[in-house]
N, C-alpha and C positions, 0 to 999 in steps of 0.2 A: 371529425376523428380520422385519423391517419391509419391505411387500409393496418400495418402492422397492429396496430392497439388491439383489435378484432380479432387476434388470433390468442390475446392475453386474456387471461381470466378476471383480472383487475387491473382496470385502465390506472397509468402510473400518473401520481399527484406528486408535487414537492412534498406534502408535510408525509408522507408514507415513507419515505425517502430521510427523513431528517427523524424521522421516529425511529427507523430499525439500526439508523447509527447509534443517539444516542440509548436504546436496546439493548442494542449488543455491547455497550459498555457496564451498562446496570447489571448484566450477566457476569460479565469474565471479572469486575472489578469488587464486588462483596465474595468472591472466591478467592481471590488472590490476597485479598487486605485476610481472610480468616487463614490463608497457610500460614500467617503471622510473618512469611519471610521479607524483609525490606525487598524494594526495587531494583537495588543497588547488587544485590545478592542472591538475584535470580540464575545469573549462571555460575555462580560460586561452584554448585556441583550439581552430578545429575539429579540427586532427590531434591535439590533447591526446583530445579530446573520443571523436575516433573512435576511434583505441587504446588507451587506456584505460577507457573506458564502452562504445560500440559494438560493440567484439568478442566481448569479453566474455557484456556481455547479449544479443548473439545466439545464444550457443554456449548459454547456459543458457535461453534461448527454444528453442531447438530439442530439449533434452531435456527441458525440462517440454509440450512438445509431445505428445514421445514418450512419455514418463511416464504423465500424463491420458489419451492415447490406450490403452494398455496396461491402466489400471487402469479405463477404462471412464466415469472420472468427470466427464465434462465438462459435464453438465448438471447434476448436483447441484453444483459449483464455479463455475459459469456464473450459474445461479438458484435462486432459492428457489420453491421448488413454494406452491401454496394457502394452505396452510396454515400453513407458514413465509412468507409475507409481509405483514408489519405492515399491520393498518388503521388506524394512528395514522401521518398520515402530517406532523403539526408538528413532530416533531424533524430535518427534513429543515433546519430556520432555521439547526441547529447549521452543519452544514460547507455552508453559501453561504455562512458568514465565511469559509473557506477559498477559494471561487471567488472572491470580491472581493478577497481579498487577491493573487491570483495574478492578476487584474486590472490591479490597482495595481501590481504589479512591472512588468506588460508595458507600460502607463500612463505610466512614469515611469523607463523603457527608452527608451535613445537608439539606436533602429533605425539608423541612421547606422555604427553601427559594426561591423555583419555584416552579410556579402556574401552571394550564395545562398546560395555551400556550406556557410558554417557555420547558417545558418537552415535546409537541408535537413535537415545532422546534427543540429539541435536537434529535430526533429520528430521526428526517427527517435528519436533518444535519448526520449523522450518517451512515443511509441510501446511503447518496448523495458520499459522500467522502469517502467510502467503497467503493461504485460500479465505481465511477471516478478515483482514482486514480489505483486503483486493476488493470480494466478491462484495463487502459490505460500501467502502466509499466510492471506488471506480468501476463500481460493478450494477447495485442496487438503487446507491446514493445518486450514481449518475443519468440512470436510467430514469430516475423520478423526476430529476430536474431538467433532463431536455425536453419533457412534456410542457416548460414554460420556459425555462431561459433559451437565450443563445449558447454558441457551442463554448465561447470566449468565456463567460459568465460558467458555465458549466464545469471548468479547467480550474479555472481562481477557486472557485469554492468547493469543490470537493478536495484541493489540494490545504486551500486553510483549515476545512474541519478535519482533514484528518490530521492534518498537524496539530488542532484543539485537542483533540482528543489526549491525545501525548500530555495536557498538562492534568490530567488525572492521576499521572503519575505522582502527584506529591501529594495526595492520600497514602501511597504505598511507602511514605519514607525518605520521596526523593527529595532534593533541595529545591531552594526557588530557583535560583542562577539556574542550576543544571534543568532543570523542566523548562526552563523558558529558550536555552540555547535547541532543548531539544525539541522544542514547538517550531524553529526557524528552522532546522535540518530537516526535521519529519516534513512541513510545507512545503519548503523546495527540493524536495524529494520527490513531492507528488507532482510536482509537473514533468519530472522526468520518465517517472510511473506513467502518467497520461499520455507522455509521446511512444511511452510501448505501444500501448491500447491503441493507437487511431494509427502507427504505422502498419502494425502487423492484422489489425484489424481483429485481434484476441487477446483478453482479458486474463488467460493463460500465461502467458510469456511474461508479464507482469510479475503475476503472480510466485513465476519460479523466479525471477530477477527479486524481488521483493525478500522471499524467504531465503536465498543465498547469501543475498546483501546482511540479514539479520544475524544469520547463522556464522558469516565469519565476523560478523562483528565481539560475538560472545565467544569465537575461539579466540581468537586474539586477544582478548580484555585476559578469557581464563587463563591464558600461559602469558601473559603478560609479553608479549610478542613485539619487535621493535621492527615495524615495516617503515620508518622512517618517513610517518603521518601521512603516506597515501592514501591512509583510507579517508578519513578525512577531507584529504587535500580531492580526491576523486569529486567528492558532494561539490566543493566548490566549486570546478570544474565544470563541473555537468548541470549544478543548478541555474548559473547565468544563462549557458550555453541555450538550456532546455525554454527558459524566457526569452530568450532573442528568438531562438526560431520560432518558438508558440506565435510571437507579435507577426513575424514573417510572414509565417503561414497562414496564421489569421486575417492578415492585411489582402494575403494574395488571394484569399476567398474569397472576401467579403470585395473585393476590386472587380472580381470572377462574375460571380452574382448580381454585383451592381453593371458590370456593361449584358450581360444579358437581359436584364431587365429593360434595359434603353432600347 
C-alpha cells in the first residue's frame, strides 16, 4: 500500500469510483426528468434553468460533498501531489482553444437579453456543474482508478464515462442524433479537462474551465448569438490537439521510466 493511501480513510478501489459516478447520475436525473422541462429547454429561461439544473446539481453537490468527506479523498481528487504533476507544461495550448471558445460565445452574447437573476443563476449553474461533474469523474472517478490502472488507461476512461453519461440525456427529451454527437464532444472534452489536472496540478482550474465552457454555451444558444461556430470550432481544435499531446507525453514517460529501469 502506497504510504499516501494511509493517510485516506478508505483505501480507493475502481468499483467505489464507478459507483459514485453512476450515483451521482441517479440523483440529479429523477429530479430533473420530475421538473417536467425537456433538456433542450433548460436554459430557455432562468426558472427552466433553476428547476431543472440548479436543484438538481445542488442535491448531488451536497452528497458528493458528503461522499469525499466520508471517504477521506479530497486532496487526492483536489490535486496531484509531486510526483503526479507533469513538468511538460506545453500541452496546456490544447484546452485554451476551449477558454477562447467559451470567450467567443460570451463575445458574441447579446447581454441585453438577461436580467440579474438570470445571469445570477448562470453562475450559480456554472459553479454547480464545474464542481459536480469535475469532482465526480476527474476528481473521485480518477482517484479510484489509479489505485489499479495506468495513468494512460486512467485518461481514456474517465474521459469516455463522462462523455456516457451525457447520453442520459435522452430520458430528458433529447434526440438520438443530438445525444450521441453530444457523448463525442463531452469525451474529447475530457481529455482536455485531463490536461488541466496533470498540468496545473489542480482539479480546480478544470473545474472553473469546465463551468465557463458550460455557462457560455447556454448564453449563446439563449440569445441565439452568431460567433461564427467558434465555439464549436474551439472543441475541435483542442480535442485532437489534447490526443496528440496525451500520446506525446505518455510515450515520453513511459520511455523515462523504462531507461531508468535499465
Amino acid at each position: 500500500m502506497k504510504k499516501s493511501e494511509h493517510q485516506l480513510r478508505v483505501t480507493p478501489k475502481v468499483w467505489i469510483g464507478l459507483l459514485i459516478a453512476v450515483g451521482y447520475l441517479f440523483i440529479i436525473l429523477p429530479i430533473q426528468k420530475l421538473s417536467g422541462i425537456p433538456y433542450q429547454d433548460f436554459g430557455a429561461s432562468a426558472d427552466n434553468l433553476y428547476h431543472s439544473a440548479i436543484i438538481s446539481m445542488a442535491a448531488g453537490a451536497i452528497a458528493l460533498i458528503i461522499v469525499t468527506s466520508l471517504l477521506g479523498w479530497w486532496r487526492p481528487a483536489l490535486y496531484d501531489n509531486t510526483l503526479q504533476r507533469w513538468t511538460y507544461k506545453w500541452p496546456i495550448i490544447a484546452p485554451l482553444f476551449l477558454l477562447l471558445g467559451a470567450i467567443a460565445n460570451l463575445f458574441s452574447t447579446d447581454f441585453s437579453n438577461f436580467d440579474a437573476k438570470f445571469i445570477l443563476i448562470l453562475i450559480t449553474f456554472g459553479l454547480l456543474v464545474g464542481f459536480c461533474e469535475e469532482i465526480t469523474y476527474r476528481g473521485l472517478l480518477l482517484t479510484s482508478l489509479r489505485s489499479k490502472l495506468s495513468e494512460g488507461w486512467v485518461c481514456i476512461l474517465t474521459s469516455i464515462i463522462f462523455g456516457l453519461i451525457h447520453g442520459s440525456n435522452i430520458v430528458l427529451g433529447q434526440d438520438i442524433l443530438t445525444t450521441i454527437t453530444q457523448f463525442f464532444f463531452a469525451a474529447l472534452m475530457g481529455f482536455s479537462l485531463y490536461i488541466v489536472r496533470r498540468v496545473t496540478g489542480s482539479l480546480i482550474w478544470a473545474m472553473l474551465l469546465h463551468g465557463l465552457w458550460d455557462v457560455s454555451v447556454f448564453m449563446s444558444e439563449y440569445s441565439s448569438a452568431d460567433n461564427n461556430g467558434l465555439g464549436g470550432l474551439s472543441i475541435m481544435v483542442a480535442a485532437p490537439l489534447s490526443i496528440i499531446f496525451l500520446f506525446i507525453v505518455f510515450r515520453k514517460i513511459k520511455k523515462s521510466e523504462a531507461n531508468r529501469a535499465s
